[in-house]
NULOSE-518015 format. One line per field, with one value per residue (C-alpha): residue in one letter; chain; x, y, z. Coordinates in steps of 0.1 Angstrom, whole numbers, plus 5000, padded with zeros to 4 digits. Example, Ala and Ser with C-alpha at 12.3 -4.5 7.8 and 13.67 -1.06 7.14 Angstrom:
<recs>
rest = [A; S]
kette = [A; A]
x = [5123; 5137]
y = [4955; 4989]
z = [5078; 5071]
</recs>
This chain:
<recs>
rest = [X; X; X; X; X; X; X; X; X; X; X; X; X; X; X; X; X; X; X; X; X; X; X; X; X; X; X; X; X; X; X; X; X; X; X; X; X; X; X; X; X; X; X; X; X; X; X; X; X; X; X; X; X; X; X; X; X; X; X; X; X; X; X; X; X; X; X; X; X; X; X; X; X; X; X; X; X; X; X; X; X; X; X; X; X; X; X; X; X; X; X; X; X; X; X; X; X; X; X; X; X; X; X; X; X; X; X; X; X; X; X; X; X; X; X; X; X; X; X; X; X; X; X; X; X; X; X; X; X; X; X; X; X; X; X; X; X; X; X; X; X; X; X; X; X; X; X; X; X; X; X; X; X; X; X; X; X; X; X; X; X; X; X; X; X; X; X; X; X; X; X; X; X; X; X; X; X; X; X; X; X; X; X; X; X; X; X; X; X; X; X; X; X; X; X; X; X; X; X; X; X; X; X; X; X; X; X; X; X; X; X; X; X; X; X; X; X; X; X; X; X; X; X; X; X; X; X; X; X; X; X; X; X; X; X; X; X; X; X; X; X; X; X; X; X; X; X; X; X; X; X; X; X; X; X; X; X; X; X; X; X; X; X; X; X; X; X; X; X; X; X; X; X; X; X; X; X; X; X; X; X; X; X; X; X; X; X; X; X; X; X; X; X; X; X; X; X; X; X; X; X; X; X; X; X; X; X; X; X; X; X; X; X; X; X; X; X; X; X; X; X; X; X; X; X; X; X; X; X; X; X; X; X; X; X; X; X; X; X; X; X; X; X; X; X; X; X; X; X; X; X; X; X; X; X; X; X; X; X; X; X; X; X; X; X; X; X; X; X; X; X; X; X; X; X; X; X; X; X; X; X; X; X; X; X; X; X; X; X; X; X; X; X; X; X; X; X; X; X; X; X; X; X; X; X; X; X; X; X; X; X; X; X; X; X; X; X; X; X; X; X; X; X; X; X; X; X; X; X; X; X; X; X; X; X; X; X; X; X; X; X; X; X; X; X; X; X; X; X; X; X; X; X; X; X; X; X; X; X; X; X; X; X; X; X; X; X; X; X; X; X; X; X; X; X; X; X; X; X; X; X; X; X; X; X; X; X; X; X; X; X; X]
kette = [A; A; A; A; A; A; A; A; A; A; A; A; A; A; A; A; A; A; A; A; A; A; A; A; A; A; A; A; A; A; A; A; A; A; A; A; A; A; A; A; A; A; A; A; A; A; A; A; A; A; A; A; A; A; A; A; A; A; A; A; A; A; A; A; A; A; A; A; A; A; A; A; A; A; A; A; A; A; A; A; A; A; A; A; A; A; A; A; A; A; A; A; A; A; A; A; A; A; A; A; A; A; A; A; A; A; A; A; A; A; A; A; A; A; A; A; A; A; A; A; A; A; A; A; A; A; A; A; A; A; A; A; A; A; A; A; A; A; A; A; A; A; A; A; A; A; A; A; A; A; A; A; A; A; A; A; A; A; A; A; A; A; A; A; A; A; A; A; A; A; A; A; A; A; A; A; A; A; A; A; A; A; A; A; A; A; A; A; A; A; A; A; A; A; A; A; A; A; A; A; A; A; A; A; A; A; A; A; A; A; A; A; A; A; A; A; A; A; A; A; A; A; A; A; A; A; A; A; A; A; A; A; A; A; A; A; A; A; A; A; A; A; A; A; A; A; A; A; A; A; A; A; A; A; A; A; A; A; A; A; A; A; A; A; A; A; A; A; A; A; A; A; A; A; A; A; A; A; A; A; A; A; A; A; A; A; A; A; A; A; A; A; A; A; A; A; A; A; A; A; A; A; A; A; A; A; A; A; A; A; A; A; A; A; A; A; A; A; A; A; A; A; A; A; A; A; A; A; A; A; A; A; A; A; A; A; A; A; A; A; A; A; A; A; A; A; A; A; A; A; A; A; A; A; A; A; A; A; A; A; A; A; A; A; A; A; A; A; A; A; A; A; A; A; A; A; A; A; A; A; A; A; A; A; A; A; A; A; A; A; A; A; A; A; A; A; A; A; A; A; A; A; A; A; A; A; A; A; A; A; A; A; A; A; A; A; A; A; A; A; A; A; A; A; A; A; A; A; A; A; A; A; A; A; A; A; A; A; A; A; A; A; A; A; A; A; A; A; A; A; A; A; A; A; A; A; A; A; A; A; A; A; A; A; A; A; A; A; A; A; A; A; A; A; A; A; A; A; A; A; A; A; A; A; A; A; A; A; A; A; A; A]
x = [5000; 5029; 5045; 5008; 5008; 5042; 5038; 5000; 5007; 4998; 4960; 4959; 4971; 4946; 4919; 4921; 4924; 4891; 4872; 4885; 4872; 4843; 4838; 4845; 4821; 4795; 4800; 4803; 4770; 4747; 4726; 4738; 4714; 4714; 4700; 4684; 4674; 4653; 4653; 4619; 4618; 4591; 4573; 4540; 4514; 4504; 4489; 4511; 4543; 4559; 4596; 4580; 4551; 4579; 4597; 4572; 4563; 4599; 4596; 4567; 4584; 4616; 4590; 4576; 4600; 4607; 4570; 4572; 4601; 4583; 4554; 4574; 4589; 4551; 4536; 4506; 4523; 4542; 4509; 4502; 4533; 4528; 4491; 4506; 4538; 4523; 4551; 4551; 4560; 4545; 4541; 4566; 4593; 4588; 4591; 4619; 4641; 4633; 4653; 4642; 4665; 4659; 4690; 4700; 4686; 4666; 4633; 4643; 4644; 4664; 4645; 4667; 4655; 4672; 4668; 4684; 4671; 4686; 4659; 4633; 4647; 4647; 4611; 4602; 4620; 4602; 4565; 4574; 4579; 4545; 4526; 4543; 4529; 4495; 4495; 4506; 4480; 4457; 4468; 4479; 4443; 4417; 4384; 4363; 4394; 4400; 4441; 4474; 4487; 4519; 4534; 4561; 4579; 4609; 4640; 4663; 4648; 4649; 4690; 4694; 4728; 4743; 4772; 4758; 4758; 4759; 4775; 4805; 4838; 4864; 4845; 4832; 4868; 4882; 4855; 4861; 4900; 4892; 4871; 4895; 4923; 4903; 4889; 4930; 4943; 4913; 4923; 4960; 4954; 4935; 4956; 4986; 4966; 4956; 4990; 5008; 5040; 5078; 5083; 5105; 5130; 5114; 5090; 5120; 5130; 5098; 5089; 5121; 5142; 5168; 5185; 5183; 5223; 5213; 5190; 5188; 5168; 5145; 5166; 5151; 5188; 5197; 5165; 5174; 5212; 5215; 5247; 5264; 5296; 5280; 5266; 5280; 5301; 5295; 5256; 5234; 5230; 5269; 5268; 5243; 5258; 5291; 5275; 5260; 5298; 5311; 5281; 5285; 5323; 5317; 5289; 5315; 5352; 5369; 5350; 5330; 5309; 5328; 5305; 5270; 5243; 5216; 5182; 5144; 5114; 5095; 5104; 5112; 5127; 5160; 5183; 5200; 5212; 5221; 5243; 5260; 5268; 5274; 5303; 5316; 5317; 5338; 5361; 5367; 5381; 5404; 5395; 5388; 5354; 5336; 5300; 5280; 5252; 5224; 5193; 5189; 5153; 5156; 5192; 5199; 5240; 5252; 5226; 5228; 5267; 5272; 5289; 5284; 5259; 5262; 5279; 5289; 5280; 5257; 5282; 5313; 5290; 5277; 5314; 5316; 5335; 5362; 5362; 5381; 5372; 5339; 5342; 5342; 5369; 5353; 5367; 5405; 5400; 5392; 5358; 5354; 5319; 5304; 5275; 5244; 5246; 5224; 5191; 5189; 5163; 5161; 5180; 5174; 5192; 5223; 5226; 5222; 5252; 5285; 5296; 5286; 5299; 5332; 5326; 5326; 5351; 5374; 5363; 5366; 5405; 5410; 5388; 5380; 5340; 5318; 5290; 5260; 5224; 5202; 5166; 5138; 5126; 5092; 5088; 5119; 5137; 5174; 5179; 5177; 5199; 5227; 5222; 5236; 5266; 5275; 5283; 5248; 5221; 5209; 5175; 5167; 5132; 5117; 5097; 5058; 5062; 5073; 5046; 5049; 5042; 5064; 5096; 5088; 5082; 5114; 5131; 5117; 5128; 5160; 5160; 5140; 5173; 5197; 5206; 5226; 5200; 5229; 5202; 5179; 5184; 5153; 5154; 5135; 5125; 5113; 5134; 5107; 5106; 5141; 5144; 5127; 5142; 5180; 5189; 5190; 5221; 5250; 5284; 5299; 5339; 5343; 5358; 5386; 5406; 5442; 5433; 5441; 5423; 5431; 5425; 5448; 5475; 5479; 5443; 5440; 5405; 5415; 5434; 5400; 5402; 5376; 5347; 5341; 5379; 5388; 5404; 5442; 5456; 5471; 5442; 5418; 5416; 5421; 5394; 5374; 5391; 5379; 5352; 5323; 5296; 5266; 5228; 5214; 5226; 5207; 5178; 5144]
y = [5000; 5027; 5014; 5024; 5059; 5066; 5063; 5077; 5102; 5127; 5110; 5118; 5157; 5159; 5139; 5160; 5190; 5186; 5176; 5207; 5227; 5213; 5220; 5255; 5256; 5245; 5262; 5297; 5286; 5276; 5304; 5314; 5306; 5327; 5311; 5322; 5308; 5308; 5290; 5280; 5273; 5245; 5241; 5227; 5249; 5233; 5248; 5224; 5238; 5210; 5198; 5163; 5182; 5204; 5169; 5156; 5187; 5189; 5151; 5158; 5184; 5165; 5136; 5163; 5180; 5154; 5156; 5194; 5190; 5169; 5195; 5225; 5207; 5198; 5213; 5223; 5245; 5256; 5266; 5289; 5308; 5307; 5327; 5347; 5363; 5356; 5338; 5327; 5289; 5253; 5242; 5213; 5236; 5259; 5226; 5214; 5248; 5243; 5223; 5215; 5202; 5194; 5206; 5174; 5170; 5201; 5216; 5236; 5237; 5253; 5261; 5268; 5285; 5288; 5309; 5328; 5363; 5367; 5391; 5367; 5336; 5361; 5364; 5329; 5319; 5347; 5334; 5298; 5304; 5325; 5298; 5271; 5285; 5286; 5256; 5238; 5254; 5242; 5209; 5210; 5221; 5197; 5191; 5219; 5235; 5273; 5271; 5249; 5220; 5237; 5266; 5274; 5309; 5326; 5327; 5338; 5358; 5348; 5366; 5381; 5367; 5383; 5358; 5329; 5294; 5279; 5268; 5262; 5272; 5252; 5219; 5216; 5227; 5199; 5176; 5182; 5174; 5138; 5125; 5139; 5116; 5089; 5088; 5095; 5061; 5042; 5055; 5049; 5015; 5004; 5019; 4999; 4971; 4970; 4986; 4958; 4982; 4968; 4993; 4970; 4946; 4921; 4924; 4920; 4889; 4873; 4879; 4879; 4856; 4881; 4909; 4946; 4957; 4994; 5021; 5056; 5084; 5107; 5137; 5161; 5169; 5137; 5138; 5164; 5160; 5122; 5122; 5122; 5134; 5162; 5172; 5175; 5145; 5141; 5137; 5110; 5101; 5098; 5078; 5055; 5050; 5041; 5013; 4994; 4997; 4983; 4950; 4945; 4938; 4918; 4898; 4871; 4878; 4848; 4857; 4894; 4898; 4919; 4917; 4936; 4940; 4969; 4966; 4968; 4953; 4985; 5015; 5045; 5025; 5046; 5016; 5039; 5063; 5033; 5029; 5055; 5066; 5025; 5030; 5068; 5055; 5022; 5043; 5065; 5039; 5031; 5006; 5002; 5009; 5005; 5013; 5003; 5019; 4988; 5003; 5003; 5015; 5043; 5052; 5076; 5070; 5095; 5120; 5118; 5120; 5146; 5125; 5120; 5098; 5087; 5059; 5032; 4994; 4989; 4999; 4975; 4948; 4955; 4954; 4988; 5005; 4994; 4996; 5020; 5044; 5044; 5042; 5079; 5083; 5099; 5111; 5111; 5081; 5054; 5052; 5045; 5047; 5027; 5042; 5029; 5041; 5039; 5021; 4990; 4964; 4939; 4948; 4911; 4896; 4917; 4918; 4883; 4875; 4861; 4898; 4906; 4881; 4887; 4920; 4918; 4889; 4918; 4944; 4917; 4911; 4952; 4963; 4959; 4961; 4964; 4979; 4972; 4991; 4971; 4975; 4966; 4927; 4925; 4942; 4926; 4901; 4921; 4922; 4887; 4878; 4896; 4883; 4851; 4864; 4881; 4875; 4886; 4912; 4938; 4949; 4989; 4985; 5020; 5029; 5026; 5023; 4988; 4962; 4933; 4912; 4929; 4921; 4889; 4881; 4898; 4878; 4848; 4857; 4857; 4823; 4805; 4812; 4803; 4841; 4854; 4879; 4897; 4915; 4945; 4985; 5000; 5038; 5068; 5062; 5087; 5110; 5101; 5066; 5063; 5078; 5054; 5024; 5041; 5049; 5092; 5096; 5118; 5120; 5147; 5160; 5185; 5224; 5228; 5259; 5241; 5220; 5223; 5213; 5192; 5222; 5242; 5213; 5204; 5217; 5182; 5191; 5209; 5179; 5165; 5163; 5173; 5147; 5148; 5148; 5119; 5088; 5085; 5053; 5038; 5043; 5018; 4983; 4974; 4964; 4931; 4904; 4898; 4926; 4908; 4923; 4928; 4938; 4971; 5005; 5027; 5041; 5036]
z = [5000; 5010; 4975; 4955; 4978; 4969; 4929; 4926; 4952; 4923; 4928; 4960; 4955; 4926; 4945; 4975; 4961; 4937; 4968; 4989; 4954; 4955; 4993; 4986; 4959; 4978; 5009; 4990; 4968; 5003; 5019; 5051; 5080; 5111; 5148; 5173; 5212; 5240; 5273; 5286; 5325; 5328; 5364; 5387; 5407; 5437; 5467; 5491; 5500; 5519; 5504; 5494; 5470; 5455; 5451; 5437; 5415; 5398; 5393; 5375; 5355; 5345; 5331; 5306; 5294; 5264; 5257; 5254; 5229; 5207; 5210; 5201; 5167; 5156; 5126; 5145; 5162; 5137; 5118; 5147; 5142; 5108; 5109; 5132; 5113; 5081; 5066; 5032; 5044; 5051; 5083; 5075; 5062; 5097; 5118; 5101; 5110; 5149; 5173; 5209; 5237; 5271; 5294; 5314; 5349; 5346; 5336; 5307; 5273; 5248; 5216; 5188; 5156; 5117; 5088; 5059; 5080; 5115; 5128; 5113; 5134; 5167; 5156; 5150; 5185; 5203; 5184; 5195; 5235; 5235; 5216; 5235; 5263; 5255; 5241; 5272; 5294; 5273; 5274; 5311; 5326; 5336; 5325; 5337; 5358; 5351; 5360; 5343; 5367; 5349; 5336; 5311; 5317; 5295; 5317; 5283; 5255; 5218; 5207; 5181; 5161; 5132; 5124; 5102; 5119; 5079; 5063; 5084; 5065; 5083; 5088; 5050; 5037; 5065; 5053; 5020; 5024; 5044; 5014; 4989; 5008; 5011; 4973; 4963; 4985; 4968; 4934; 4944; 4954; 4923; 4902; 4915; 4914; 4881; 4871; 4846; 4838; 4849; 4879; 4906; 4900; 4913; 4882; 4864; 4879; 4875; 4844; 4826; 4851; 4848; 4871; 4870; 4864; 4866; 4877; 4855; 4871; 4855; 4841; 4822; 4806; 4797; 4776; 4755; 4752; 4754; 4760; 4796; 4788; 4782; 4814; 4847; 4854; 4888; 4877; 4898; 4856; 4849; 4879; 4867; 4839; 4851; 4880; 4849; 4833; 4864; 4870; 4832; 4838; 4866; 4855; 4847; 4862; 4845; 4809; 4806; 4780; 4755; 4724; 4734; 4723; 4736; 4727; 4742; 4740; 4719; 4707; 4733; 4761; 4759; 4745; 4721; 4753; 4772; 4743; 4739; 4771; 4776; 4751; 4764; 4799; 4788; 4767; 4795; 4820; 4794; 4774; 4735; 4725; 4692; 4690; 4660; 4651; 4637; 4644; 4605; 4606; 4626; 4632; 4663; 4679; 4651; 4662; 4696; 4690; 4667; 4638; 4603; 4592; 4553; 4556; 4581; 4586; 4558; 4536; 4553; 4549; 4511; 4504; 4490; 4517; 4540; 4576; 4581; 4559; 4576; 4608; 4629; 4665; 4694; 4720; 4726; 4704; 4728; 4712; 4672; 4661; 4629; 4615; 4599; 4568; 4540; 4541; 4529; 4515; 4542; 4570; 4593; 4565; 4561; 4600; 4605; 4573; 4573; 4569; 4598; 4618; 4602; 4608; 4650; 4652; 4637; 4658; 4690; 4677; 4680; 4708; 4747; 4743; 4708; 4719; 4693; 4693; 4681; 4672; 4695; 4700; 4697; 4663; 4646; 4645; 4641; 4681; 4684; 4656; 4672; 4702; 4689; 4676; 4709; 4743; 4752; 4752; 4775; 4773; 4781; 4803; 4808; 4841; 4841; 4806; 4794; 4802; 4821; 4794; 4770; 4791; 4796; 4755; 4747; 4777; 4757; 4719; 4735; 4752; 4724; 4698; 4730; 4731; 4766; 4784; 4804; 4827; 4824; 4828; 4841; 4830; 4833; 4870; 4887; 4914; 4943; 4929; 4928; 4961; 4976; 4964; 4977; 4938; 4939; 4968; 4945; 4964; 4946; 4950; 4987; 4976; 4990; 4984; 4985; 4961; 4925; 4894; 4864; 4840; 4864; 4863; 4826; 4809; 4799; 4788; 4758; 4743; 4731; 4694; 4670; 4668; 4629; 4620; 4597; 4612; 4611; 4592; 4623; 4646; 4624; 4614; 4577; 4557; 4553; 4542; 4503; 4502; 4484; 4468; 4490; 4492; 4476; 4495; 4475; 4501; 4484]
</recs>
């Protein structure tokens, strides 16, 4: 339940706030009702004056007083106040605005009166003690007596109130905010309920019988640049990226996965960012990095990057380009990018060819990690065909997004073909999400005055080479073995 609170809390904002609108609504719609009172002191006549006849009188008393409050709500009554003042009302409406309450253990009753006008209710009050009165010496003298065994006097005149007793601000606003919170927690907790989205890693594990090897917060920057090298380094994302580096290389100690492949279940899961920074953050602990871009549908390292995009792998493996005149540095030239390249025909085909395979045992031979973006599962089939020529696949899940469902049929594409699912990246989770689960803490460097800087030092930063520049013969592999002519690289 805490779990549905935490991720619908927006229900229970919007819930409570509608109902505390609504509240207000009404209360400033209703007419303000005024009240006024009266006490009535109810009592015996008896000539005996002895302790045990007053006793006895009060007794008497106490035992009618209910039966007088019943009286002074009646209609009948009512309709004698009603001839009197000439009010334009029924005698049902009248009763219905008077209240009667005996005062315990004593023989008086309050009479309380309501209406829109609050010198009308001092009127109606005052009408209703005088005809009270009368009434109940009628009732209260025997048969062919001339005096009232009892007698009802005004001990507090009807008052006359000018603040409105209705509605009541405060309450209906408080009110208001209780059934707002209760209608958000029932909305929360069915909408967690019936919620079949990839949100914990336990759904992870369950349906894909796989581990989550990284977390990446919400961030609206990383959104627009896509690339972390190009925000703040010490960023809770440039963190995130560089813990799924570090459980990717110890996934297996005595044999890491060097060949792999990035992909999702459906489009807009962030694989293509998990890429890319996948490949900066491995090129900056050192290591030789090529990235190719196979997405061949819709292409998106080289834009997210800043490189050209004309030609690249389609090209390599259509035999009418070499590797190396193709493929773009990053970087200080850790990183070599392949791009697309032109469009071709049937793209499962030409990925899943002897080319290609050629194709990453060479880059395996000169390289750390080959980092390959794939396309998602579910739609094609190009994911999964690379799969089998790597070391294994990661699968980019995104938060609230990705249904169960989905995972667990791309967890199963994989393992139907004998493909390695290497684990699962949940991205996109949100910062109270995140929070939650221990994944937004950012331990960023201390100032300290004394100490100097690397741009003070050497200004190592400014050593960074060009991205676009053209590759340098001894910083590329040579081409293909026997180039052989390929599939169609014109785009339709």
């Amino acid at each position: 339940m805490l779990q549905a609170v935490r991720s619908g809390w927006w229900l229970l904002a919007g819930a409570v706030l509608l109902a505390v609108g609504a509240a207000g609504f009404v209360t400033y719609a209703a007419t303000p009702l005024y009240s006024s009172s009266t006490q009535l002191f109810i009592s015996t006549s008896s000539s005996d004056a002895t302790s045990a006849a007053a006793y006895q009188g009060n007794l008497f008393s106490q035992q009618r007083v209910t039966s007088y409050a019943q009286l002074l709500t009646s209609e009948q009554l009512a309709a004698q106040v009603i001839d009197e003042l000439g009010l334009d009302l029924t005698p049902a409406q009248l009763a219905g605005r008077v209240s009667a309450t005996p005062l315990p253990d004593t023989v008086i009753l309050r009479v309380s009166v309501t209406d829109p006008s609050a010198q009308q209710a001092q009127t109606l009050a005052d009408a209703l003690g005088r005809h009270f009165a009368d009434r109940v010496g009628q009732l209260e003298t025997p048969d062919g007596g001339t005096a009232s065994a009892v007698k009802v006097t005004t001990i507090e005149a009807a008052d006359f109130n000018g603040t409105p007793v209705s509605p009541n601000v405060t309450r209906n606003l408080g009110l208001g905010a209780v059934l707002g919170l209760l209608l958000g927690l029932v909305l929360a907790f069915l909408r967690s309920r019936l919620d079949n989205t990839v949100k914990t890693a336990e759904d992870v594990r369950q349906f894909a019988d796989a581990g989550v090897i990284g977390t990446i917060l919400e961030d609206p920057q990383l959104s627009e640049a896509h690339l972390v090298t190009d925000l703040d380094q010490q960023s809770v994302s440039a963190e995130s990226f560089r813990s799924i580096r570090t459980n990717l290389q110890f996934l297996d100690v005595d044999r890491p996965p060097r060949v792999i492949v990035v992909s999702s279940s459906v489009p807009g899961e962030g694989k293509s960012t998990l890429a890319v920074n996948l490949a900066t953050v491995l090129a900056q602990s050192g290591s030789r990095v090529a990235l190719i871009e196979a997405d061949l549908r819709r292409p998106r390292v080289t834009r997210y990057m800043g490189l050209i995009s004309g030609a690249g792998l389609t090209n390599v493996l259509a035999g009418t380009a070499a590797l190396h005149e193709v493929a773009q540095p990053w970087g200080d030239g850790k990183l070599t990018v392949l791009a697309a390249g032109p469009l071709p025909p049937y793209p499962s085909e030409m990925l899943g060819s002897a080319q290609m395979r050629a194709l990453l045992d060479e880059l395996r031979s000169v390289n750390e990690y080959v980092i390959i973006d794939a396309p998602p599962l579910l739609p094609v089939t190009d994911a999964a065909v690379l799969s089998v020529m790597s070391d294994g696949c990661v699968i980019s899940t995104r938060f609230g997004k990705t249904r169960r469902e989905e995972l667990a049929e791309a967890a199963e594409s994989l393992a139907r073909i004998d493909a390695r699912l290497l684990g699962v990246v949940l991205s996109r989770v949100p910062q109270a999400a995140g929070a939650a689960r221990g994944y937004g803490y950012k331990y960023s460097y201390e100032a300290d005055p004394g100490r100097e800087t690397i741009a003070e030092v050497g200004e190592l930063s400014r050593r960074r080479p060009a991205r676009t520049r053209r590759p340098r013969q001894e910083e590329l592999t040579g081409p293909l073995p026997a180039a052989r002519p390929g599939l169609a690289t014109r785009r339709n």
